[in-house]
Phi, psi and omega in degrees: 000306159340282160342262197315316178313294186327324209301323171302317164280133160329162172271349174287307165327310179283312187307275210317313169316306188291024188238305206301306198279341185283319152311293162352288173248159169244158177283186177281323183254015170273309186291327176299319190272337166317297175307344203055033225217149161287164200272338180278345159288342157319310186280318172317283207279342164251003149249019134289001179054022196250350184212169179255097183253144170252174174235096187250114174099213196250300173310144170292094186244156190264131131274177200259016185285311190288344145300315177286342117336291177279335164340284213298316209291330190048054182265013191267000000 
């Protein structure tokens, strides 16, 4: 799907788009080590409802606005 969005751009051009959507979201042991936290207080705290995670699939994903959200608040 990307590709086609893409297809207009340059490959410099693109790569940097694809870094960006890639940035975006973290995986569970991307957002534990952003946070400093183990990935099983991780799994805690989004079945606390303390943080907001999605589910895509069997996997978890982070966005990384929202991690950096909860960075600054340190209510964890």
């Amino acid at each position: 799907m990307s590709k086609i969005l893409l297809s207009g751009l340059d490959k410099s051009e693109s790569q940097i788009f694809d870094n960006k959507i890639e940035c975006e979201w973290l995986s569970t042991q991307q957002a534990a080590r952003y946070l400093s936290i183990s990935e099983n207080a991780l799994r805690i705290m989004v079945h606390r409802e303390q943080v907001g995670a999605f589910k895509i699939g069997r996997r978890l994903r982070f966005k990384f606005s929202d991690c950096q959200k909860l960075f600054s608040k340190k209510e964890f």
